[in-house]
C-alpha positions as CSV (number, residue, x, y, z in Angstrom):
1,X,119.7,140.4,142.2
2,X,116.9,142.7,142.4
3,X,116.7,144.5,145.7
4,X,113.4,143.7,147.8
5,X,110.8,146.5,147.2
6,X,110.7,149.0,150.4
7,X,107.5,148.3,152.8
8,X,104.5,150.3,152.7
9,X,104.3,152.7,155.0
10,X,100.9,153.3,156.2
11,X,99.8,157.5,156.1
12,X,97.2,159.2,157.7
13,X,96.3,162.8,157.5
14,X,94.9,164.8,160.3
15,X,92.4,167.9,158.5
16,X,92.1,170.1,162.4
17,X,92.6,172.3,165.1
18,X,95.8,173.0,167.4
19,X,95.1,172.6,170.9
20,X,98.3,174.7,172.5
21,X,97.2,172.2,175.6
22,X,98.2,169.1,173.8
23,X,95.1,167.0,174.9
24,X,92.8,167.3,171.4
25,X,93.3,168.4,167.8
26,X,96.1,168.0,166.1
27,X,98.3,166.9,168.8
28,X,95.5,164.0,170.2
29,X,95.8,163.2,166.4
30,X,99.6,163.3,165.7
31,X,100.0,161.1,169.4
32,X,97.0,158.6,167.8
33,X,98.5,157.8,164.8
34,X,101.9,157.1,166.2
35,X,101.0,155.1,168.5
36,X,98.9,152.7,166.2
37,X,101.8,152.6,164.1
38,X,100.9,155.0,161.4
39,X,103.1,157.9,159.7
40,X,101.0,161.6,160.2
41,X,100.8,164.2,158.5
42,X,98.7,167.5,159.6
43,X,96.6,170.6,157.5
44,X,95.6,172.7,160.6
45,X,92.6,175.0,159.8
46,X,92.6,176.6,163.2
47,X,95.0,177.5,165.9
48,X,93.1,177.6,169.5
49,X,94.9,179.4,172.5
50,X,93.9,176.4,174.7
51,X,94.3,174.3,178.1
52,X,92.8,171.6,180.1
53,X,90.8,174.2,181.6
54,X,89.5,175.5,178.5
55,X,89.6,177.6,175.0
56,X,90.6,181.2,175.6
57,X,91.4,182.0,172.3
58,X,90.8,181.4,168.5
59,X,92.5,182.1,165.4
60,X,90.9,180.8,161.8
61,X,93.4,179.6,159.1
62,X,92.9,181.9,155.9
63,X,90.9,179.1,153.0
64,X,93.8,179.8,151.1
65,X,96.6,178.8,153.1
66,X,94.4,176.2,154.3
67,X,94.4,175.1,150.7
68,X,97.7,175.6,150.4
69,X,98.6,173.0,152.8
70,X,96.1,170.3,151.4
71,X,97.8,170.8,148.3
72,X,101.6,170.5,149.4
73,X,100.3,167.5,151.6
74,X,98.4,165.8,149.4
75,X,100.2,165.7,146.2
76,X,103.0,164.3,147.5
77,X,102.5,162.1,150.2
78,X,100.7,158.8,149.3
79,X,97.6,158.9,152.0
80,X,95.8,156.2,152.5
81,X,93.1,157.9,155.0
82,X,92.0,161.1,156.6
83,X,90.8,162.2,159.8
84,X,88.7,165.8,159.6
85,X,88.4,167.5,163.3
86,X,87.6,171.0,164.1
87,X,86.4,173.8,161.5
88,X,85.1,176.3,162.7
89,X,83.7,178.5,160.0
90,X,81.4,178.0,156.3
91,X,84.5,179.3,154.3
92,X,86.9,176.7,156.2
93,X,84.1,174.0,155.3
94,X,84.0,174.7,151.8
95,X,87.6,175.1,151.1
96,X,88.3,171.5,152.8
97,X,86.0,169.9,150.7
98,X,86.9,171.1,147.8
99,X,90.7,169.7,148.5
100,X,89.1,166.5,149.3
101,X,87.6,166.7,145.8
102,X,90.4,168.0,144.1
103,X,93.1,164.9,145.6
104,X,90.1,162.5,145.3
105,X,90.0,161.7,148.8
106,X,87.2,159.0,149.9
107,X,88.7,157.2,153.1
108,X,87.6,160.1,155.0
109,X,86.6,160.2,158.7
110,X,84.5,163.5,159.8
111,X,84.3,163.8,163.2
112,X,82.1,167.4,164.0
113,X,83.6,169.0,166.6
114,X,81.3,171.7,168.2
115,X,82.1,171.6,171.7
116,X,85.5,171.5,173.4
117,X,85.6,169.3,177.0
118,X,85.6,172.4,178.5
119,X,82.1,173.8,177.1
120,X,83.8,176.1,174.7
121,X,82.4,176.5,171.3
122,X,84.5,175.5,168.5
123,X,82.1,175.3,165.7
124,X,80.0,178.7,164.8
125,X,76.5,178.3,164.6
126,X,76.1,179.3,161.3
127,X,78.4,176.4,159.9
128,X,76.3,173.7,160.7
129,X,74.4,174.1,157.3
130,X,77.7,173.8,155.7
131,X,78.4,170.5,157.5
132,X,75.8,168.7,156.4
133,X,75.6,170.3,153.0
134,X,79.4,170.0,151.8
135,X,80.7,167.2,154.2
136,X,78.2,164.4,155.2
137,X,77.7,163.4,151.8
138,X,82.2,162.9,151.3
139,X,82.2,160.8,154.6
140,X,83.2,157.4,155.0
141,X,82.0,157.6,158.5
142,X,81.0,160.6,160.7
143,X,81.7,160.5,164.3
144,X,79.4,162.8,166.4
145,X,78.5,162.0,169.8
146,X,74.8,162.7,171.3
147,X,74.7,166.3,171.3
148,X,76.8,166.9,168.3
149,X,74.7,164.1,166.5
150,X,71.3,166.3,168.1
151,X,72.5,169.5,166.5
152,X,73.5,168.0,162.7
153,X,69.6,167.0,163.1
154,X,68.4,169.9,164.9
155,X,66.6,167.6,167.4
156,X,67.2,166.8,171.2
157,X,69.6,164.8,172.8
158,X,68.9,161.3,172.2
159,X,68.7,159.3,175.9
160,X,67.1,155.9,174.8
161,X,68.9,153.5,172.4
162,X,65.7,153.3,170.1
163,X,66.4,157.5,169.8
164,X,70.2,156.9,169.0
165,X,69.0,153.8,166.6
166,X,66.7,157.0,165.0
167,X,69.0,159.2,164.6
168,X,72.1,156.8,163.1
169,X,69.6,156.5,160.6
170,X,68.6,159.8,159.9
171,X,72.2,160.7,159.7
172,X,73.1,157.9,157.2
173,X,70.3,159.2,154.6
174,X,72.2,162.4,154.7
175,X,75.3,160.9,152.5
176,X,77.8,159.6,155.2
177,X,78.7,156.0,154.1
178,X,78.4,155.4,157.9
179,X,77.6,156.5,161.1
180,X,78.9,156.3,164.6
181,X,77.3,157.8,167.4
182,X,79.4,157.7,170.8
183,X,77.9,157.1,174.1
184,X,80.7,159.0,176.1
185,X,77.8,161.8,177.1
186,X,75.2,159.2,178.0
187,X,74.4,157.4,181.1
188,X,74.7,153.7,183.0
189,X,77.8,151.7,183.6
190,X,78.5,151.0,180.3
191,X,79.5,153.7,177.2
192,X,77.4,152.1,174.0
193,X,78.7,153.4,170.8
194,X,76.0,152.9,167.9
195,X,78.0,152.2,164.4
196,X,75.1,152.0,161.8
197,X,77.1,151.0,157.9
198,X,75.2,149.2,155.0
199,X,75.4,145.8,157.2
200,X,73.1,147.2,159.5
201,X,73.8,148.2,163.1
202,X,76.4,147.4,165.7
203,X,77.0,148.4,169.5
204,X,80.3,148.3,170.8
205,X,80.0,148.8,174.8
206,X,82.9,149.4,177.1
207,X,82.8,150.3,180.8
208,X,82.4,153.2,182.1
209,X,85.9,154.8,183.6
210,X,85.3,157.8,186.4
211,X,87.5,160.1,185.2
212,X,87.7,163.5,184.8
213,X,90.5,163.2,182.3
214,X,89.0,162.7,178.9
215,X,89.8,166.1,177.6
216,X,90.2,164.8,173.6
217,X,88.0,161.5,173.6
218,X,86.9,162.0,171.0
219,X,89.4,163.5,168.6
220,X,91.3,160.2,169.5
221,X,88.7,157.9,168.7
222,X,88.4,159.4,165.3
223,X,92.1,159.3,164.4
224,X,92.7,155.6,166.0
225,X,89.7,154.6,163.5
226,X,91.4,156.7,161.0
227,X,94.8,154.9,161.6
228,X,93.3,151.2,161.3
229,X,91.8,152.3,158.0
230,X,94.9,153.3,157.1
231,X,96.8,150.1,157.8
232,X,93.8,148.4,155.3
233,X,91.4,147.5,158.3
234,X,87.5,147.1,157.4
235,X,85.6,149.8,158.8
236,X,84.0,147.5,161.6
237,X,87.6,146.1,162.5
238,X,88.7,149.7,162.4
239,X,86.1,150.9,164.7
240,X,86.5,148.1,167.0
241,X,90.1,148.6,167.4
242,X,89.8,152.2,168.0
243,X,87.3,151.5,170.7
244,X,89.6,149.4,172.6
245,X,92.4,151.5,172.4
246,X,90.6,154.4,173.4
247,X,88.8,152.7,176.2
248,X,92.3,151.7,177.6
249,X,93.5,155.6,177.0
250,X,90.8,156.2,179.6
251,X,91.4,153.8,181.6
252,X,95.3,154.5,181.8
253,X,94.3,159.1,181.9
254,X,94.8,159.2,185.5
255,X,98.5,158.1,185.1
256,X,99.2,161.2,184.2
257,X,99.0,164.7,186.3
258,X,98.6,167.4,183.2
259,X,97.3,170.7,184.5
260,X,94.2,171.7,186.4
261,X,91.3,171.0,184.6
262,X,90.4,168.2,182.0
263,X,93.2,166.2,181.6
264,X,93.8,164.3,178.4
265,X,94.0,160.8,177.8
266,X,97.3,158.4,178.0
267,X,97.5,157.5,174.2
268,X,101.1,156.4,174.8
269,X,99.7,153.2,177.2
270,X,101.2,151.0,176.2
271,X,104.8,152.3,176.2
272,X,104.6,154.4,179.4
């Protein structure tokens, strides 16, 4: 009798920062994936001596270890998706890519972190260009929220739907397959998300929790869409599972008492 064939297991890889707090990064990531049910694995281009008060400290991953660990990740480990978070520099940028290209990566999520919860800069100005240049066009789906979505464009903040609607769109014609832009920074009772694909738009609104605790929003977000896609979710399924579990992360953040400043979200909700 021929034994049964062993279950797929589902892989995700997280392409980002450490965050020595355990709040964003890597570790939001790593807690995301597990949670939904998804092996990760990590390449971490940055380390970042960090809290929930903020980023006191950063140290850049050389492009060639960086490479180094795409490589040993990538060609063995079956991945079925990939989450991209903090990099902080052109050369970090370029060298990502070109693992992406070299492992044939295309279920790729960008998220472009430029801002920690704290206010710290994690993305040098300079490395924008690069961005948009070398990343955009190898997305799946990019996830920048309004001011992060306002500087890939070099515009203002957008404040009125129509201006989010706007800029979705200018961002798609820049490569990205799709385009999410979060509502987190906005205002009213409700966060609207805009998710703009080759279907056309959709908003996905969820209430708005007061908290201070949402120190890694959206580096969860990311990885929980990253982790559906994973499992073989459509994008649109994906991103509407990662919005609900997210939104109960928030809603769940003040069951836990994690240092002084912005606390992170409870991505382990449903367990504890």
């Amino acid at each position: 009798m021929t034994p049964a064939a062993a279950p797929t297991t589902a892989i995700a890889v997280t392409i980002a920062g450490s965050d020595s707090g355990g709040g964003a990064g890597i570790q939001a990531d790593l807690k995301t994936f597990s949670a939904l049910g998804v092996y990760g694995a990590s390449v971490i281009t940055a380390l970042t001596a960090q809290n929930t008060r903020g980023v006191t400290a950063i140290h850049d991953v050389p492009p060639d270890f960086l490479a180094a660990q795409i490589d040993a990740v990538f060609s063995d480990l079956a991945v079925n998706a990939v989450k991209i978070g903090m990099l902080s520099r052109p050369e970090v940028i370029e060298a990502v890519a070109a693992g992406l290209e070299r492992h044939g990566q295309e279920m790729v999520v960008l998220d472009p972190v430029m801002i920690a919860a704290s206010g710290d800069r994690l993305l040098v100005p300079e490395a924008i260009e690069s961005l948009r240049r070398v990343l955009l066009p190898r997305a799946l789906l990019i996830t920048p929220n309004l001011p992060e979505a306002a500087a890939l464009l070099d515009a203002p903040v957008a404040t009125l739907l129509s201006e989010v609607r706007a800029q979705a769109q200018t961002l798609l014609a820049m490569g990205p397959r799709a385009v999410l832009i979060k509502g987190g920074h906005g205002e009213g009772p409700e966060s609207v998300d805009v998710l703009l694909d080759a279907d056309g738009f959709v908003e996905l609104a969820a209430p708005r929790v007061a908290t201070r605790n949402t120190h890694g929003t959206g580096c969860t977000l990311s990885s929980a869409i990253t982790a559906h896609l994973a499992k073989g979710h459509s994008l649109r399924e994906a991103v509407e599972g990662a919005k609900a579990y997210l939104t109960a992360a928030i809603g769940r953040a003040d069951d836990l008492t994690i240092g002084e400043g912005h606390g992170p979200v409870h991505h382990f909700h449903a367990w504890w």
